[in-house]
N, C-alpha and C positions, 0 to 999 in steps of 0.2 A: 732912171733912178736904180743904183742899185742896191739890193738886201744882203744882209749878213746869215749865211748859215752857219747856224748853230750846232755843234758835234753832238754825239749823243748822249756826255756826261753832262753837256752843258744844258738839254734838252731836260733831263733829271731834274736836274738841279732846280731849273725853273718851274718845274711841276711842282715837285717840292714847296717851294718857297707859297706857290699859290694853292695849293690847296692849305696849307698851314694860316696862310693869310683867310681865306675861305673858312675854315674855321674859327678861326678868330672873331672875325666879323658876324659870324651866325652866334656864337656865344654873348656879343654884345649886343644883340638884338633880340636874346633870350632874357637875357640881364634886363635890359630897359625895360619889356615886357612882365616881368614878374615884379620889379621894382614900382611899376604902374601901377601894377595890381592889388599891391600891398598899399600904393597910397590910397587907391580910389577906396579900398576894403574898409581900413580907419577912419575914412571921411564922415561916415556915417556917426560915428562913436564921439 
């Protein structure tokens, strides 16, 4: 089987792209978290 090497802009590019995704993903998981918190907060009320 063979793999494809990747050049070194194209190695960027892909860091890039995932840490951009990586953050992303931890922002929505901060979002759902405080979104919870707010509802459980009100429940009481």
């Amino acid at each position: 089987m063979e793999t494809v090497e990747l050049n070194e802009r194209q190695k960027k590019s892909r860091r890039g792209r995932n840490i951009a995704l990586g953050i992303v993903l931890g922002a929505l998981v901060v979002a759902f978290y405080l979104i919870t918190l707010v509802k459980i907060g009100n429940m009481g009320q």
